[in-house]
C-alpha positions as CSV (number, residue, x, y, z in Angstrom):
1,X,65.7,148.1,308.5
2,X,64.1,147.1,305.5
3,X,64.5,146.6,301.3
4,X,63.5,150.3,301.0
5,X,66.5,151.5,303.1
6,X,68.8,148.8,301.7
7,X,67.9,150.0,298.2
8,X,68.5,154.2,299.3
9,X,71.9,152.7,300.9
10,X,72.9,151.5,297.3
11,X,72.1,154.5,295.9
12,X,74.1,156.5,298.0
13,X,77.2,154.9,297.2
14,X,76.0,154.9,293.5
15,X,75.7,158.2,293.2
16,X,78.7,158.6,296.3
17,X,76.5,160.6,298.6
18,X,78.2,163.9,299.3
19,X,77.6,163.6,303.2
20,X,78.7,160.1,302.8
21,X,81.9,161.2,301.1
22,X,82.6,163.7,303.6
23,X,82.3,161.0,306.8
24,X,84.6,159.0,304.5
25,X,87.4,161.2,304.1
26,X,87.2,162.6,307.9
27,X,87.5,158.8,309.1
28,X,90.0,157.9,306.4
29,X,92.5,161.4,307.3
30,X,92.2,160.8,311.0
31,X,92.9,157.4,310.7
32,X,96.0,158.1,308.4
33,X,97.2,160.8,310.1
34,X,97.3,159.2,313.5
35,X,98.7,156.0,312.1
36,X,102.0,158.4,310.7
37,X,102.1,159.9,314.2
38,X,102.3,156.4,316.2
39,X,104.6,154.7,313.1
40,X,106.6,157.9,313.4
41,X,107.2,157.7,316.9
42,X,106.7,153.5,317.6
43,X,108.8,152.0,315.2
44,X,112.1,153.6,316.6
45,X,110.4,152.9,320.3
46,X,109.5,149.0,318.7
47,X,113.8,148.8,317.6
48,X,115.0,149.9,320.8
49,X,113.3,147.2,322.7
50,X,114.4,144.6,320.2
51,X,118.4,145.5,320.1
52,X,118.5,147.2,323.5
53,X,118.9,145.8,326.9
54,X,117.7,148.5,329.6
55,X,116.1,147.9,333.4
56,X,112.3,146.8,333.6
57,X,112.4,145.9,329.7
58,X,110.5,142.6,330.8
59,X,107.7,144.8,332.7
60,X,107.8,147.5,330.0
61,X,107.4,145.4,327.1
62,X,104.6,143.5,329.3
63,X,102.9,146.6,330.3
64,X,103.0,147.8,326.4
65,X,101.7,144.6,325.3
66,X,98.6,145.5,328.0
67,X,98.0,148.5,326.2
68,X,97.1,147.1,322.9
69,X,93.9,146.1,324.6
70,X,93.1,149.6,325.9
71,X,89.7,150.7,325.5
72,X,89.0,153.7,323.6
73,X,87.0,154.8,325.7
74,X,89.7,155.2,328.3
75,X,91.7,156.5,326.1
76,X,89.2,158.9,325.1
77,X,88.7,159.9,328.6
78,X,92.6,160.2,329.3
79,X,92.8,162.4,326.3
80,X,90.1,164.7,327.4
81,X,91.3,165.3,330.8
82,X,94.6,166.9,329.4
83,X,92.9,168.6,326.4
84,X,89.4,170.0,328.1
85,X,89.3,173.9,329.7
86,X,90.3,172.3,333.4
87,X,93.0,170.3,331.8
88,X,97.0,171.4,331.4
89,X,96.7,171.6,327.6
90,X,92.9,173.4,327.7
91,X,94.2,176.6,326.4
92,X,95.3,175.1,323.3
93,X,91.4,175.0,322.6
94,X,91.7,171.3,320.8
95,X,89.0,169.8,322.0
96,X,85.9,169.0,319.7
97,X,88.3,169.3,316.6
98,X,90.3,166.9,314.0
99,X,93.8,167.6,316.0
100,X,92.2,166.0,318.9
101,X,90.6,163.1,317.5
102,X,93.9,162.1,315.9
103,X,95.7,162.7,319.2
104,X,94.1,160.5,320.6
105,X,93.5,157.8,317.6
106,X,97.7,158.7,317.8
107,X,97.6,157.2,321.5
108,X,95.7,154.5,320.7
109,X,97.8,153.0,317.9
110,X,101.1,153.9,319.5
111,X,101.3,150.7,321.7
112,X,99.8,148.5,318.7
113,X,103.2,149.7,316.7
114,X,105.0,149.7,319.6
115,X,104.2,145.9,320.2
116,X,104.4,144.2,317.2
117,X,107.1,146.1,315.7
118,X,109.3,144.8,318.8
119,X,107.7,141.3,318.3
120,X,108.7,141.1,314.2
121,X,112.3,143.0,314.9
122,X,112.9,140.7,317.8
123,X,113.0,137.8,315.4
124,X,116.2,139.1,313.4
125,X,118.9,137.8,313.8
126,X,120.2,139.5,317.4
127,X,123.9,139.8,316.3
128,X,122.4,142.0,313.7
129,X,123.0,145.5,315.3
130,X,126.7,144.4,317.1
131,X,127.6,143.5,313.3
132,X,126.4,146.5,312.0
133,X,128.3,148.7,314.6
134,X,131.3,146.4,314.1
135,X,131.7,147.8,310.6
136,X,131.2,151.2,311.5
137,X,127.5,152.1,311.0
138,X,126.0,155.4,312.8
139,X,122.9,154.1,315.2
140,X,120.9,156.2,312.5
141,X,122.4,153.6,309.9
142,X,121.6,150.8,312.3
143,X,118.3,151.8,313.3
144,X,117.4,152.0,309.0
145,X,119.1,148.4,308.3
146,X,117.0,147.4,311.4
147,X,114.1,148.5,309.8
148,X,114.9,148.0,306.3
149,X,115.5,143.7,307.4
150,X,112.2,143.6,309.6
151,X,110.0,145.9,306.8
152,X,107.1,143.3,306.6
153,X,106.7,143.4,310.4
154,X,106.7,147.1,310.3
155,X,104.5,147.5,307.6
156,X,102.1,144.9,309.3
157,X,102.0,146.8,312.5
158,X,101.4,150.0,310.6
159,X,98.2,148.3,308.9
160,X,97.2,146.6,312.0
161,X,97.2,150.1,314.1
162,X,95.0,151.8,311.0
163,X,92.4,148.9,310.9
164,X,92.3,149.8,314.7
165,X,91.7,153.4,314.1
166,X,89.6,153.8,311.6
167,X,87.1,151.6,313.1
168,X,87.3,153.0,317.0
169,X,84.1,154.8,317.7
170,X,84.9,156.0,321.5
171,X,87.8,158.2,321.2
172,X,86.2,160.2,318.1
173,X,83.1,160.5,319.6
174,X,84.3,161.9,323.1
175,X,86.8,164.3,321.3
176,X,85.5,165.1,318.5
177,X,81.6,165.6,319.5
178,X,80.6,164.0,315.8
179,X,80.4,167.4,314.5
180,X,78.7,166.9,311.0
181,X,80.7,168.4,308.1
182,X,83.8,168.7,310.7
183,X,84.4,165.8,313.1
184,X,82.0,162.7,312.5
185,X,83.7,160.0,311.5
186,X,82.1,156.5,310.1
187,X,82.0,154.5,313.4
188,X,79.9,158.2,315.1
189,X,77.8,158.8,312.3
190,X,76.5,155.0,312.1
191,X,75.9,154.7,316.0
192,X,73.7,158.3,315.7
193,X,72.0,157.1,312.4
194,X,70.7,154.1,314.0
195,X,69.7,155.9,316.9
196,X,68.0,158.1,314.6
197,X,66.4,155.7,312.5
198,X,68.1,156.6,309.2
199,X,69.2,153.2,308.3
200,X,70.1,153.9,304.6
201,X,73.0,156.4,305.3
202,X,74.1,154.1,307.9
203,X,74.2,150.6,306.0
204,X,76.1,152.6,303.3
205,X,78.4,153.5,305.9
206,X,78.9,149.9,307.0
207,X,79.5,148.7,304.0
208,X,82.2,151.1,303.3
209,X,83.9,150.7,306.4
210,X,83.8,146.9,306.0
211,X,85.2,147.3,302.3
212,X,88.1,149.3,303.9
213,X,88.7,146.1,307.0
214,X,88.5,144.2,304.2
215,X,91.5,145.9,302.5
216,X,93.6,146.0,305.4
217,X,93.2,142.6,306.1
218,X,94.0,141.8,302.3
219,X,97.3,143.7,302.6
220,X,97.8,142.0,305.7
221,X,97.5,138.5,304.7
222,X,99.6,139.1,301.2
223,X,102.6,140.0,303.5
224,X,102.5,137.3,305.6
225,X,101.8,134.5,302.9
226,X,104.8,136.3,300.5
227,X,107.3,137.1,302.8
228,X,110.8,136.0,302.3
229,X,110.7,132.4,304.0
230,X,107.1,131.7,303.3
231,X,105.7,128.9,300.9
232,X,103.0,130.2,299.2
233,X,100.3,128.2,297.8
């Protein structure tokens, strides 16, 4: 890479580069989309191991934990086997399309929710849900107080699962193909610049995709430093 391609970089996020735009907005709706799916279903998944005793909930929690780590490339290749011709879901015809690549973004941020969810809720105060069914409250109304009390640990675990997302490159690449105009995400479309040799579009890439890590972190760290409890400097 040199000045030249820096310079062209610049310039396309001037001018906001229509091809850059359109990378943008595939990363940033998969990314969002898959995050609703895994808060959607993790969160009430993250409260049930927090208030609920069941058998294994030591080796579940453990083996959920494990999956935070998962690379996306196995996940990738796990998603593939059920979505592919051969596979049991191959007549959907989801492969190489946005619906997969947010299934399986979906899969990878579901144990990231999962996790720390459980890990913010499990602070509460335990006699939390017994006082709440005491006075009367559905488990709908228990599972909402729940939620409402740990908010900054579900919000965290929400952000935390999207900076995960948007920056995989393995499970977008393997199901979606990095179809241009369709299915190429940031992550895809810098890794086949480079190879390429296009350096501009993919510096201008990276320095969007860092701008976004950066904001994620930002809303991170301003609900850990502000949250009830916390002295803030």
């Amino acid at each position: 890479m040199n000045l030249a391609s820096l310079i062209e970089a610049l310039r396309l996020l001037v001018v906001w580069d229509r091809e850059l735009a359109a990378i943008t907005f595939n990363s940033l709706h998969f990314a969002i989309a898959s995050t609703l799916i895994a808060a959607l279903i993790g969160t009430p998944i993250g409260v049930l191991f927090a208030f609920r005793e069941f058998p294994a909930k030591r080796s579940v929690v453990a083996a959920t934990h494990t999956l935070m780590g998962l690379p996306t490339v196995v996940v990738g290749l796990l998603v593939f086997s059920l979505l592919s011709r051969s596979g049991p879901l191959g007549g959907l015809g989801l492969m190489f399309t946005p619906t997969a690549v947010i299934i399986g973004q979906a899969v990878l941020a579901l144990p990231i929710v999962v996790s720390l969810v459980y890990g913010g809720l499990a602070r509460l105060d335990p006699e939390l849900a017994e006082t709440l069914q005491t006075l009367g409250a559905t488990r709908l109304q228990r599972s909402v107080k729940i939620v409402r009390e740990g908010r900054i640990a579900v919000v965290s675990a929400i952000l935390t699962a999207f900076g995960r997302v948007v920056g995989e490159v393995g499970t977008a690449m393997m199901l979606g193909g990095n179809i241009r105009w369709y299915t190429r995400t940031i992550t895809t479309a810098i890794a086949l610049e480079t190879q390429k040799g296009a350096f501009a579009l993919s510096v201008a890439l990276g320095i969007v995709l860092m701008t976004v890590a950066f904001g994620v972190n930002f809303g991170l760290n301003y609900l850990i430093r502000f949250r009830p409890g916390n002295r803030t400097i």
